[in-house]
Rosetta silent file (secondary structure, phi, psi, omega in degrees, C-alpha in Angstrom):
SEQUENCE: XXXXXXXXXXXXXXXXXXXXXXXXXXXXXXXXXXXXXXXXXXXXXXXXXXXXXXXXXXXXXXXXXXXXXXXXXXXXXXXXXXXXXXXXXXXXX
SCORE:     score description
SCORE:     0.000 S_00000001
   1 L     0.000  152.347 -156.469    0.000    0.000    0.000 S_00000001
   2 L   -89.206  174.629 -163.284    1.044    3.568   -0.872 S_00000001
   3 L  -113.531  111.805  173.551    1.789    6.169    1.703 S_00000001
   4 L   -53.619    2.773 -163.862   -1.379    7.648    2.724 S_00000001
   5 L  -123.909   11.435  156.949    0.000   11.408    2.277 S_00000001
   6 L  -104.386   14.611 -179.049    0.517   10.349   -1.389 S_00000001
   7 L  -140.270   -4.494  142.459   -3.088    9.676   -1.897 S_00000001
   8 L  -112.776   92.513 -165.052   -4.708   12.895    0.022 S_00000001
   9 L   -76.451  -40.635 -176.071   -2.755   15.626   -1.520 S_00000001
  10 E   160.955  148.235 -166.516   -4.682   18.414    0.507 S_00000001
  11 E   -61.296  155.399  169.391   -8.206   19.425    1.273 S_00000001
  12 L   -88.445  134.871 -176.989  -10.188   21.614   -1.313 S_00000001
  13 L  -123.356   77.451  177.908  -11.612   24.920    0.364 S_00000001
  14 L  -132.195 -170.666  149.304  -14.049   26.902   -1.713 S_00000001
  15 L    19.128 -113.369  176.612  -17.690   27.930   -1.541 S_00000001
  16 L   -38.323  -57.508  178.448  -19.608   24.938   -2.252 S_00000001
  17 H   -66.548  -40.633 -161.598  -17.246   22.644    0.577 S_00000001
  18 H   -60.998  -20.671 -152.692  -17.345   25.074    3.298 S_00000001
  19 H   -97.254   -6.026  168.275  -21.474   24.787    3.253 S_00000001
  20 H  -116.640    6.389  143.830  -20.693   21.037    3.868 S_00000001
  21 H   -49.200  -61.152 -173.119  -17.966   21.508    6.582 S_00000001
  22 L   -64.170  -24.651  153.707  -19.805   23.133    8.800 S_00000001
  23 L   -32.388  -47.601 -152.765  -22.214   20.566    8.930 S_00000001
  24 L    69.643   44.781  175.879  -19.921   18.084    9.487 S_00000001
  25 L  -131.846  -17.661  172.090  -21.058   16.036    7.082 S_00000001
  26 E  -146.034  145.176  160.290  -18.281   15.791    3.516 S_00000001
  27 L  -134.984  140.794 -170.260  -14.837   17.121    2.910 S_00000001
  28 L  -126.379  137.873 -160.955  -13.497   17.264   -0.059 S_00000001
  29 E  -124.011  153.250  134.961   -9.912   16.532   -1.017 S_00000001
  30 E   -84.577  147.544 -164.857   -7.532   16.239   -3.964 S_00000001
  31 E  -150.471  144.834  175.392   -6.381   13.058   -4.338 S_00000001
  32 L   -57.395  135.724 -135.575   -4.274   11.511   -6.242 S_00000001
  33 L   -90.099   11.300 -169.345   -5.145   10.662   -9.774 S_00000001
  34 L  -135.502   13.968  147.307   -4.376    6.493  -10.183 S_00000001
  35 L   -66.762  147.768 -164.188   -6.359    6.373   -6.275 S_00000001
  36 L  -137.222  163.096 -171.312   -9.411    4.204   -6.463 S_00000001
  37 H   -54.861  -25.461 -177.981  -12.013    4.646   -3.272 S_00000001
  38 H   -84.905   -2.571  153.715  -10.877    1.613   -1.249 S_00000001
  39 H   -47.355  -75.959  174.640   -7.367    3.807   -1.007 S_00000001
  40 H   -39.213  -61.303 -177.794   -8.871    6.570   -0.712 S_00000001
  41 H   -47.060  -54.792 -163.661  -11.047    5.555    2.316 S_00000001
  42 H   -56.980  -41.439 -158.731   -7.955    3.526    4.031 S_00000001
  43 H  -108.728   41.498  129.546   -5.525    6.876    3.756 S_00000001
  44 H   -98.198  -34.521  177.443   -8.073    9.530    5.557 S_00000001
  45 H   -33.187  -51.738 -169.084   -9.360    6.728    8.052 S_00000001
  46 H   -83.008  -16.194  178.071   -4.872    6.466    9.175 S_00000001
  47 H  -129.528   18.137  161.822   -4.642   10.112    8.806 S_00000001
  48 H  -105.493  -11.594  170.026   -7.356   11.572   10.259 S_00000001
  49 L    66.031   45.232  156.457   -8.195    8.882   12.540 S_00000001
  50 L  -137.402 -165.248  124.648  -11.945    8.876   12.007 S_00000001
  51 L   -95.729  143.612 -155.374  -14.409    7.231   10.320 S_00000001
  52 E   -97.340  122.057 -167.490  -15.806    6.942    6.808 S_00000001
  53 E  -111.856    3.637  158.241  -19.257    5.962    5.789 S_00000001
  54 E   177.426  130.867  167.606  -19.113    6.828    1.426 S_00000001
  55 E   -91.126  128.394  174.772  -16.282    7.871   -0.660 S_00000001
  56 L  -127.370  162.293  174.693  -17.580    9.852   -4.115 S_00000001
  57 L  -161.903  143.355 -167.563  -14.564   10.995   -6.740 S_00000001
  58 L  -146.618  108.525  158.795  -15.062   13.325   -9.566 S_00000001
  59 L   -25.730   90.025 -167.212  -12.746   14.360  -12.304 S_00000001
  60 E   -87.388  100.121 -169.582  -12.435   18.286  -12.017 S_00000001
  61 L   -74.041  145.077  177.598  -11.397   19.183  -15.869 S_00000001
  62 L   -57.905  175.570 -154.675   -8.783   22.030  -16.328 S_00000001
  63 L  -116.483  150.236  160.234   -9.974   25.675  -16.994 S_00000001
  64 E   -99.843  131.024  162.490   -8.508   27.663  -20.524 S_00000001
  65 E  -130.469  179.159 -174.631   -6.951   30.558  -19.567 S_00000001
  66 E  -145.595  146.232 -169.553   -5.373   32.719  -21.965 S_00000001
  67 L  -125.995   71.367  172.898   -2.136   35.087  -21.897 S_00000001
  68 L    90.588 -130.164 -167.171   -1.837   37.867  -24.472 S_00000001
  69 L   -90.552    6.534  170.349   -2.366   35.532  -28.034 S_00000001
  70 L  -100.124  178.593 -160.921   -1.548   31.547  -26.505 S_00000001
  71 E  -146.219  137.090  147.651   -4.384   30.424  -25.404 S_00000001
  72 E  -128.618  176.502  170.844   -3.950   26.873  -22.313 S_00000001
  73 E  -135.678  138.283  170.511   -5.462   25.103  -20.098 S_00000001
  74 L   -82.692  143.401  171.345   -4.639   24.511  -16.337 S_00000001
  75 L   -17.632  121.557  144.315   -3.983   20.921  -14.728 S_00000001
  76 L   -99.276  172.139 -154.088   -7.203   19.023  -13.823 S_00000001
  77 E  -138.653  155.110  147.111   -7.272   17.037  -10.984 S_00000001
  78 E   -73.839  144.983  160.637   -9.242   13.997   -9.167 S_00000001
  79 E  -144.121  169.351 -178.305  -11.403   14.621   -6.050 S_00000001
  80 E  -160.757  127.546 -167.094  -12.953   13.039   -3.615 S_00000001
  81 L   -78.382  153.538 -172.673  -15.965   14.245   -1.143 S_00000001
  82 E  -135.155  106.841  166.962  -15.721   12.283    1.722 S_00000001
  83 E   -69.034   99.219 -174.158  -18.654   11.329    4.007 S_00000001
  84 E   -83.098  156.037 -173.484  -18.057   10.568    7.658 S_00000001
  85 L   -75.483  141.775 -144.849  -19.853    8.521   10.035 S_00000001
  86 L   -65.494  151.962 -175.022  -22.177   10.712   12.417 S_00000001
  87 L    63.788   -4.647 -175.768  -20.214   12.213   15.112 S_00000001
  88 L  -112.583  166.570  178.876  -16.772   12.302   13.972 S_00000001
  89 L  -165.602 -163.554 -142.769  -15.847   15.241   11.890 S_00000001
  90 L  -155.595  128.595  163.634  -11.943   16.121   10.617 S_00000001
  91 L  -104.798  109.981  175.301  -10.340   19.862   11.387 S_00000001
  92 L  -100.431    1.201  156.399   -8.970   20.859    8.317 S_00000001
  93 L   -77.873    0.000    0.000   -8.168   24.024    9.362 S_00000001
């Protein structure tokens, strides 16, 4: 097995997560992109030391940005919202 801090690259913070932080009820990470769910689960379970009741992962496609006349696109990434079992909850601040 893989080193769990090579398979939860770092929590996602925007908007849309914070209204399900405060709940306590999903956090959503980046994760590495050849992680599959039973990974996934196994390296927040060892490094947050809770429990996880449903893993989801979702392919976040890169954005085009543009710079004078080239025109790219930034890196997309895998992610994955993470549902915890009632009472535990994760400080990711």
């Amino acid at each position: 097995m893989k080193d769990p801090h090579t398979i939860v690259l770092k929590p996602l913070i925007t908007e849309k997560c914070s209204r399900g932080m405060e709940k306590h009820l999903a956090y959503t990470f980046k994760v590495a992109s050849d992680a599959n769910r039973i990974d996934i689960r196994r390296a927040v379970e060892q490094i947050f030391e809770v429990k996880v009741k449903k893993v989801n992962t979702s392919w976040q496609r890169g954005k085009r940005k543009r710079v004078g006349r080239s025109i790219g696109t930034t890196r997309g990434y895998k992610k994955a919202i993470i549902t915890l079992v009632p009472g535990h909850k994760i400080d990711v601040y």
